[in-house]
C-alpha positions as CSV (number, residue, x, y, z in Angstrom):
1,X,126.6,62.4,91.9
2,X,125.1,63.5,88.5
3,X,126.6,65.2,86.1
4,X,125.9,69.4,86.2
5,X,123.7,70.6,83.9
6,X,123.5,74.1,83.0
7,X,120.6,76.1,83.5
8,X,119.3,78.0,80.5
9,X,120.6,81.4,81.7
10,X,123.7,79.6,82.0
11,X,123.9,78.1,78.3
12,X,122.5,81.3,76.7
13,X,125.7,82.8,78.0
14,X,127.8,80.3,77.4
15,X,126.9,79.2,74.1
16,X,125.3,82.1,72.7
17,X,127.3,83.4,69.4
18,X,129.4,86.4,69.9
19,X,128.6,89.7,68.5
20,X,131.2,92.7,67.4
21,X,131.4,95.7,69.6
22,X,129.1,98.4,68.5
23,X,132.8,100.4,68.2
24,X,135.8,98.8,67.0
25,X,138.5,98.8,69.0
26,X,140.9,101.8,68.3
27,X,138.4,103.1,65.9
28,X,140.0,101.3,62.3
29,X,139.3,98.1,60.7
30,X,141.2,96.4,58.0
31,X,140.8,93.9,55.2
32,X,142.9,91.8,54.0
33,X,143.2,90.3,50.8
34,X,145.2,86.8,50.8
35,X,147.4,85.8,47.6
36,X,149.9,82.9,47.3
37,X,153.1,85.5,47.2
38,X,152.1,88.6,49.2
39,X,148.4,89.9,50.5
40,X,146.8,93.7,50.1
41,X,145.9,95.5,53.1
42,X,143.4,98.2,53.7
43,X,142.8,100.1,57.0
44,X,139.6,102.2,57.2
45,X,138.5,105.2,60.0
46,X,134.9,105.1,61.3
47,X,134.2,107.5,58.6
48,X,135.3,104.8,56.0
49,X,138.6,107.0,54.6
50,X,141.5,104.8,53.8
51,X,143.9,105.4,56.3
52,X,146.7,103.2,55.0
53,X,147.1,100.7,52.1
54,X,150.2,98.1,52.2
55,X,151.4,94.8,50.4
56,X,152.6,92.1,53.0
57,X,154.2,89.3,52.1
58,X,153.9,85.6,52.4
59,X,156.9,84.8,54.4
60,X,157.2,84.3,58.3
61,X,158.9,88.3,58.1
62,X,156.1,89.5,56.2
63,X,153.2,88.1,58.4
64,X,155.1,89.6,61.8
65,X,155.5,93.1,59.9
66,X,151.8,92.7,59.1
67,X,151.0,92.3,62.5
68,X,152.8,95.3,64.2
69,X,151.6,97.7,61.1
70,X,148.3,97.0,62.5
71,X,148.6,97.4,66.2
72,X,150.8,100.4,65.0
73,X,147.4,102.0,63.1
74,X,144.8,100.4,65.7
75,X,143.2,97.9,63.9
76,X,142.0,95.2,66.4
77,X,139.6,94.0,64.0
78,X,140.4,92.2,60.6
79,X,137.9,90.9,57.5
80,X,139.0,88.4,55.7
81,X,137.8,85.4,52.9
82,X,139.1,82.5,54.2
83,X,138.9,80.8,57.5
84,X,142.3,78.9,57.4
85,X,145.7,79.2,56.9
86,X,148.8,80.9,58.4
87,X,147.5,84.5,57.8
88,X,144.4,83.8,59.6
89,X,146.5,82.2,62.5
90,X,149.2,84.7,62.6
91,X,146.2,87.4,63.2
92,X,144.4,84.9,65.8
93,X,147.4,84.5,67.6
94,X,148.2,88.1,68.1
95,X,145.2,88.3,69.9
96,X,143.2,90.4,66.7
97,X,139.2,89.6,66.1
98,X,138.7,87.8,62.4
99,X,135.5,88.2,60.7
100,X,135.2,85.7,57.5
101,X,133.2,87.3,54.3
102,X,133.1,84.5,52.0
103,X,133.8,85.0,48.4
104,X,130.7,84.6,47.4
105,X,129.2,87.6,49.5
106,X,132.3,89.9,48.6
107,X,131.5,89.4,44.6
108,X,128.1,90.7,45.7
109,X,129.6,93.8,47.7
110,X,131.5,94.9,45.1
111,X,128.7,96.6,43.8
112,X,128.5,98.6,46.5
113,X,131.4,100.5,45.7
114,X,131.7,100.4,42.2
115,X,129.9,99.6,38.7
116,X,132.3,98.3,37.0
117,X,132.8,95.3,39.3
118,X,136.1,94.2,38.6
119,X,138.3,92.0,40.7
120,X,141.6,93.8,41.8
121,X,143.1,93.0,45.3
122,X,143.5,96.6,46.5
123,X,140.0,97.3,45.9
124,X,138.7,94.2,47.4
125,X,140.4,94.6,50.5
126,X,138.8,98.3,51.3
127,X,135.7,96.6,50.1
128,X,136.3,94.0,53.4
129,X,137.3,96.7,55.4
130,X,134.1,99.1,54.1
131,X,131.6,95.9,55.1
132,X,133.4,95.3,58.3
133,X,132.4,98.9,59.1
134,X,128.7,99.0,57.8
135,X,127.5,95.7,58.6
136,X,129.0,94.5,61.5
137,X,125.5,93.9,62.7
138,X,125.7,91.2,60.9
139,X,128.9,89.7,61.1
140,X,130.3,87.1,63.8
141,X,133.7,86.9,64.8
142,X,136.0,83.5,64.0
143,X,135.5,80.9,66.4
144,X,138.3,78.6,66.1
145,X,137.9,75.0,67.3
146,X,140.9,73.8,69.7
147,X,144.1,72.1,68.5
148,X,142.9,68.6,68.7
149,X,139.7,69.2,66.6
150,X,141.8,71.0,63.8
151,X,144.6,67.8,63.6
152,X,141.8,65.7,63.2
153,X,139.9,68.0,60.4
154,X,142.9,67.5,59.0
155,X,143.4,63.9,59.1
156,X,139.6,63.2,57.9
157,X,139.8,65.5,55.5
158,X,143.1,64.1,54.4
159,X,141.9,60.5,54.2
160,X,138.7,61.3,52.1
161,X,140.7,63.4,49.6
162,X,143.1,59.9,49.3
163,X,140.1,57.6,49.3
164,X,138.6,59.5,46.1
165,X,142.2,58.6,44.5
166,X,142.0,55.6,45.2
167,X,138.3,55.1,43.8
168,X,139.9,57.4,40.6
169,X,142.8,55.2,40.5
170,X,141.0,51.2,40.7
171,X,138.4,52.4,38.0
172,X,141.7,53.7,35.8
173,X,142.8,50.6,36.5
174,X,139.8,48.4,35.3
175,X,139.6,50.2,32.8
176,X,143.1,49.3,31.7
177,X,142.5,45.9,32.3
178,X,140.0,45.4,30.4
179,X,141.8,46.2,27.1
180,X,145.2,44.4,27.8
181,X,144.3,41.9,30.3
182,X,140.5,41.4,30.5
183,X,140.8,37.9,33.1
184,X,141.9,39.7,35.6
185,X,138.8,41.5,35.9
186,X,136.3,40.1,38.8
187,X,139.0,37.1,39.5
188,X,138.9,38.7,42.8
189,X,136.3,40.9,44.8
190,X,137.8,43.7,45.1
191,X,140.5,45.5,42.2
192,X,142.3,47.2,45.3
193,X,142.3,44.2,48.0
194,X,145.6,42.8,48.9
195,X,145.0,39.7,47.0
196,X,144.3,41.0,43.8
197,X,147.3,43.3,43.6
198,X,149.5,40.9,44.5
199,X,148.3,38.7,41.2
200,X,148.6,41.5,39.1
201,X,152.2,42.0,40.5
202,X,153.5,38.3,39.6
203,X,150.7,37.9,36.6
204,X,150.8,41.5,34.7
205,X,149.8,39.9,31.3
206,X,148.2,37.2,29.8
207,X,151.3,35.1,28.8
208,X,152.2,35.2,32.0
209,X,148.4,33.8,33.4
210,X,148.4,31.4,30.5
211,X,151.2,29.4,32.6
212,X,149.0,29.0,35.7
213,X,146.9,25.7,36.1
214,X,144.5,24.7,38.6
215,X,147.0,23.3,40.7
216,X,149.4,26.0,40.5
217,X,146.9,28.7,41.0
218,X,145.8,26.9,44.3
219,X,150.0,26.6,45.4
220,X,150.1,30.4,44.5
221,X,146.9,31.3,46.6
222,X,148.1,29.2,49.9
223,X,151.8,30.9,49.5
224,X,150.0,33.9,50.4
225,X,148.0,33.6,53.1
226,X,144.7,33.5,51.3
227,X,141.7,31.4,52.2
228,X,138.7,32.3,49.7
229,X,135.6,30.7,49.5
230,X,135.8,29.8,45.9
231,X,137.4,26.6,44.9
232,X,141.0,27.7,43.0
233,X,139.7,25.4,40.0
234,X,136.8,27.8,39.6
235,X,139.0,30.6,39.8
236,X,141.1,29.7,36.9
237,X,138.2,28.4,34.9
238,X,137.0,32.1,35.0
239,X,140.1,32.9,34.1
240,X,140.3,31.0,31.0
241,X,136.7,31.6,29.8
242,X,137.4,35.1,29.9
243,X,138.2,37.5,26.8
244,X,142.2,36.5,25.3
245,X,144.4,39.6,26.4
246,X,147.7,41.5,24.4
247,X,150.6,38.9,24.2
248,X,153.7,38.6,22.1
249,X,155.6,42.4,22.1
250,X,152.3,43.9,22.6
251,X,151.4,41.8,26.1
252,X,155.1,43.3,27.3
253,X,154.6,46.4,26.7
254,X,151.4,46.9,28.5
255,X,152.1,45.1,31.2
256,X,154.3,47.9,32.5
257,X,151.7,50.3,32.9
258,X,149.5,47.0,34.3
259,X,152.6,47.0,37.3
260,X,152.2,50.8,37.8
261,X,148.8,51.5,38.1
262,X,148.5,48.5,41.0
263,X,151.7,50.1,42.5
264,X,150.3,53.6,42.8
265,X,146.7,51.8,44.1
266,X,148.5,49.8,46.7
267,X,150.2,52.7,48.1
268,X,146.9,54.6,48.3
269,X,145.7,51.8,50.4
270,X,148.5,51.8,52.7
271,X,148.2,55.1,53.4
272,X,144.6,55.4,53.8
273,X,145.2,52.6,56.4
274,X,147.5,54.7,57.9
275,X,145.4,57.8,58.4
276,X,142.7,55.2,59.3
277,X,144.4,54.4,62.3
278,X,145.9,57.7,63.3
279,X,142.2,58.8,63.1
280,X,141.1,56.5,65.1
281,X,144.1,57.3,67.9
282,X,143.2,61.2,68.0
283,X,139.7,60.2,68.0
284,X,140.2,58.3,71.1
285,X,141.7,61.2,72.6
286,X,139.2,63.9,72.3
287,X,137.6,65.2,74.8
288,X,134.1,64.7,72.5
289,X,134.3,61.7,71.4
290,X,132.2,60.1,73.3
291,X,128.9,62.2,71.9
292,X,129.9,61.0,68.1
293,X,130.8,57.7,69.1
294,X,127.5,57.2,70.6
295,X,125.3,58.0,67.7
296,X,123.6,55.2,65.3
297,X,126.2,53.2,62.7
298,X,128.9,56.0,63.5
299,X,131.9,54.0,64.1
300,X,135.3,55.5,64.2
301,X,135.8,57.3,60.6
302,X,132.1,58.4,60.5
303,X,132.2,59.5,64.1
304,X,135.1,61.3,63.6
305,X,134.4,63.1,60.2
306,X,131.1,64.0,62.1
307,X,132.7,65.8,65.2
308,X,135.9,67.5,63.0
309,X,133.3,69.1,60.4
310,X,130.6,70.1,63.3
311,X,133.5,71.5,65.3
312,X,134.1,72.0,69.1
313,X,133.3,75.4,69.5
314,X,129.8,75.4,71.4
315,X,128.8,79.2,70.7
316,X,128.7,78.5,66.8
317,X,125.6,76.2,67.1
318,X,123.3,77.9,70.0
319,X,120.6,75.5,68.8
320,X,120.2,72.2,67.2
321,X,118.4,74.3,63.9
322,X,121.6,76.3,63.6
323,X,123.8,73.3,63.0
324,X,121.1,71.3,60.6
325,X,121.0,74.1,58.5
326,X,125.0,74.6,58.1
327,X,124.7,71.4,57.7
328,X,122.4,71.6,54.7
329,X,120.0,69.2,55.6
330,X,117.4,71.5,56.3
331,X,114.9,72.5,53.5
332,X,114.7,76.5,52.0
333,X,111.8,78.5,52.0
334,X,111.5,80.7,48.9
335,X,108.2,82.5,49.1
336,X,108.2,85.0,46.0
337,X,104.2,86.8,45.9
338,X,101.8,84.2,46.7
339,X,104.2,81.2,45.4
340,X,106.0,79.0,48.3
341,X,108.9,77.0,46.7
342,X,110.9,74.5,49.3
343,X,114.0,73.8,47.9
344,X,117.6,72.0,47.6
345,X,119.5,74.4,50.8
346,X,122.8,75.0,48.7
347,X,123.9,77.6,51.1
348,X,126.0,75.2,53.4
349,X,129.0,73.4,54.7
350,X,130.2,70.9,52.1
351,X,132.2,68.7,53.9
352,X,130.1,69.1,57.0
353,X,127.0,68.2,54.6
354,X,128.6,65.0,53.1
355,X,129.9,64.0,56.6
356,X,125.9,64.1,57.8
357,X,124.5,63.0,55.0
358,X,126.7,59.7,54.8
359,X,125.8,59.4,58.5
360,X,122.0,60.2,58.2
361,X,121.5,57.3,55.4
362,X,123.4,54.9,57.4
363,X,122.3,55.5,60.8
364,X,118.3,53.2,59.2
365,X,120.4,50.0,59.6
366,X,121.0,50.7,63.6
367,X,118.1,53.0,64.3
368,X,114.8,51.2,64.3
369,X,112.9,54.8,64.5
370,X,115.0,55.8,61.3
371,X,114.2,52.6,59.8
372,X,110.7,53.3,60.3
373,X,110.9,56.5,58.8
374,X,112.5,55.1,55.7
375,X,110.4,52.6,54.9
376,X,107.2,54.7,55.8
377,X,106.2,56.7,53.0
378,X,105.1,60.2,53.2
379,X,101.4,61.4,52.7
380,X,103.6,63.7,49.6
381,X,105.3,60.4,48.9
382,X,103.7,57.0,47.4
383,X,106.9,55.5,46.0
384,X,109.4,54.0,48.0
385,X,112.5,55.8,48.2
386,X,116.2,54.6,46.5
387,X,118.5,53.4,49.4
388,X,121.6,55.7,49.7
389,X,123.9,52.6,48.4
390,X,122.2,52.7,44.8
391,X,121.4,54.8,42.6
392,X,121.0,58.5,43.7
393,X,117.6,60.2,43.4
394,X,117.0,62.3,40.4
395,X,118.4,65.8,41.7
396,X,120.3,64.1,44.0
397,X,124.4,65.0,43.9
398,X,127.3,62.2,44.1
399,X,130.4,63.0,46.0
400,X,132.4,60.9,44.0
401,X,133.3,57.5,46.3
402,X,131.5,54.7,47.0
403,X,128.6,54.8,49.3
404,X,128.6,59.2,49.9
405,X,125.5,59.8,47.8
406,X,124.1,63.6,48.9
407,X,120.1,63.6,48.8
408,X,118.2,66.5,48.0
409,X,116.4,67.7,51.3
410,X,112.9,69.0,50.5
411,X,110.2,68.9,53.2
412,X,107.7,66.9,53.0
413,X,104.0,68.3,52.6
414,X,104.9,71.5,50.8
415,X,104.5,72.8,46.9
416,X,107.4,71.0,45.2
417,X,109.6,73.9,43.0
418,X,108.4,74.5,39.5
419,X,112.1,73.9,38.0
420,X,111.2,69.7,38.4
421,X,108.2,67.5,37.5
422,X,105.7,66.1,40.5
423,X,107.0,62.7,39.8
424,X,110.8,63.4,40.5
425,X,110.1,65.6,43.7
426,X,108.1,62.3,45.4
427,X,111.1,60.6,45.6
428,X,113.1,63.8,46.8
429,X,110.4,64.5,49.2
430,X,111.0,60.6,50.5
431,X,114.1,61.8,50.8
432,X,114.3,64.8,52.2
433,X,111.7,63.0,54.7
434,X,114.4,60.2,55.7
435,X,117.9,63.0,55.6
436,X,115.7,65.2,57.6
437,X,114.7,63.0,60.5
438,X,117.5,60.9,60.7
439,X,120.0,64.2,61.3
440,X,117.5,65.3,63.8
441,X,117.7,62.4,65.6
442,X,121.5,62.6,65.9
443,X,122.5,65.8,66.2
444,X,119.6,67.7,67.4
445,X,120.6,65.0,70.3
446,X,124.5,66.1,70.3
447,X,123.9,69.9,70.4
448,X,121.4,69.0,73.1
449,X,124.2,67.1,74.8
450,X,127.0,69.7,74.5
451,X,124.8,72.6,75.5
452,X,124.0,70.4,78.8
């Protein structure tokens, strides 16, 4: 039998985002302003009169007593600026509504209320409180994703945030190696691969490489485990033609900090390895995993960065536009008089952007239609556009590790902004061309699947 598919009435309701009652429930709202020690509350009538003002604190006591004060007053709704953490989840799990105001929008409000426009907790929380009852229009309630997606947030999350040390920590290390022991440098492929740390365990400094030869180079190399293509006597003749490093007192001393830096590099390794597989055991498990496994060049860490940033929750992205624009893939329209500007979209998810974007300019080497879109250029566009693995684009930001470079997405066809030259926006109309299509591909395909 084929699988059900769900009529369009059927996946308006279902996946259609929630709204706020035109009343709130009990007639208050509050707003909450979160802290490290203790968070400022503010309750609000229909009227917008303060009705009560209160400090919680931080601690498991504090977050209960914050709970029944509020079903105490009435308040079944609750503004807040952050999506996460244990206040947010404490509120959630007492069955309150959360609205999210970002920071960014609450600076803005603050104007509403006052001129002076100075940040103080008390009055920021009856500002979330006044904008929960003004605009709620506007607002959404907090979706949350289920249990599974959130452990494996965490875990991606986790594992990029160690891979970024790791990328910090092997260029440290170069660097360090290139003053007190410059041989060592490009012996091996890799700075952070098994083999190389392990010779830079047993051979931290120069006089201690000055006692291998040929022979005991290539004894060394079989004792562990390691078959490379190049000959061993290669190996040490780029060893000796290399630049002479410290020795004497001065070789000794360095090479402590040459045994610490590898230590702290091999231990990143071993954990990202770790999270690496756990990853790839929770991403097994999920329910979705099927619809980001299934997508060009995902594999497991792409396809599961993909579905932990894009979420579970099906009535946050009613259409396949909705998520490419948190996303930040999509182009923005400025259209100030008679000018039309299409522009960088920095409104967005950051970690759901570099999760697409990594996926989008990998996903030409299994998708012949994305290849062809690459290497096409636009009727905008005569140049051919920098691959993803080199150089960025001018405009174009860098995450920080290897291989996450975050193009600018500006659609092709339209008046490039006046803040850059013609010449730089062919090559960011190329690739707003390639970042665009390729993500449409994908996930206008995955929404299409979920809402199904």
């Amino acid at each position: 039998m084929p699988p059900h598919r769900a009529s369009s009435e059927e996946a308006v309701t279902e996946y259609s985002p929630e709204t706020l009652p035109a009343v709130p429930p009990g007639g208050v709202r509050c707003g909450i302003d979160r802290a490290d020690d203790d968070h400022a509350v503010c309750v609000v009538d229909l009227a917008g009169k303060v009705v009560q003002r209160f400090i919680a604190g931080h601690t498991g006591e504090g977050l209960a007593a914050l709970v029944r004060r509020l079903r105490r007053a009435g308040a079944g709704e609750v503004a807040i600026e952050r999506p996460d953490g244990k206040v947010v989840d404490t509120l959630l799990e007492a069955g309150l509504t959360v609205v999210v105001i970002s920071p960014g929008q609450l600076k803005n409000l603050r104007g509403r209320y006052g001129s002076a426009g100075n940040k103080d907790d008390r009055f920021d929380a009856f500002v979330l409180a006044g904008t929960l009852r003004t605009d709620r229009a506007r607002l959404r309630p907090l979706l949350p994703d289920s249990p599974a997606t959130v452990t494996l947030r965490q875990a991606c999350r986790a594992r990029k945030d160690l891979a970024g040390h790791r990328v910090a920590v092997c260029n440290q290390l170069r660097a360090r190696l290139k003053i007190a022991f410059p041989g060592a440098v490009g012996l091996f492929r890799d700075l952070d691969s098994p083999i190389s740390l392990a010779f830079l365990a047993r051979f931290d400094c120069q006089d201690r490489a000055d006692r291998l030869s040929p022979r005991r180079l290539a004894a060394w190399l079989k004792s562990q485990g390691y078959s490379g293509r190049k000959d061993p006597a290669e190996r040490h003749a780029r060893l000796a033609a290399a630049p002479r490093g410290a020795t004497g007192d001065d070789g000794a001393a360095k090479a402590h900090i040459t045994r610490a830096l590898p230590a702290v590099l091999a231990s990143l390794v071993a954990q990202v390895k770790a999270l690496q597989a756990q990853i790839a055991g929770q991403l097994a498990l999920h329910a979705d995993a099927h619809i980001f496994t299934s997508l060009p060049k995902a594999g497991t860490v792409r396809a599961a960065r993909l579905l932990a940033e894009t979420g579970d929750c099906r009535a946050r992205f009613p259409t396949p536009e909705a998520l490419i624009c948190l996303a930040g893939v999509a182009p923005s329209t400025r259209k100030p008089g008679k000018v039309t500007h299409v522009d960088f979209r920095w409104a967005a998810g950051k970690q759901l952007r570099d999760a697409v974007c990594d996926f989008a300019g990998d996903s030409r080497h299994a998708s012949p239609w994305a290849a062809q879109l690459y290497t096409t250029p636009s009727p905008a566009a005569k140049t051919t556009p920098t691959p993803p693995g080199s150089s960025p684009a001018p405009g174009s930001t860098s995450s920080g590790t290897a291989g996450n470079t975050t193009p600018l997405t500006t659609q092709p066809g339209t008046k490039p902004s006046s803040a850059s030259s013609p010449k730089k926006n062919r090559r960011r109309l190329d690739t707003g061309l390639l970042m665009t299509g390729s993500v449409r591909t994908g996930l206008t395909e995955m929404v299409g699947t979920q809402t199904g």
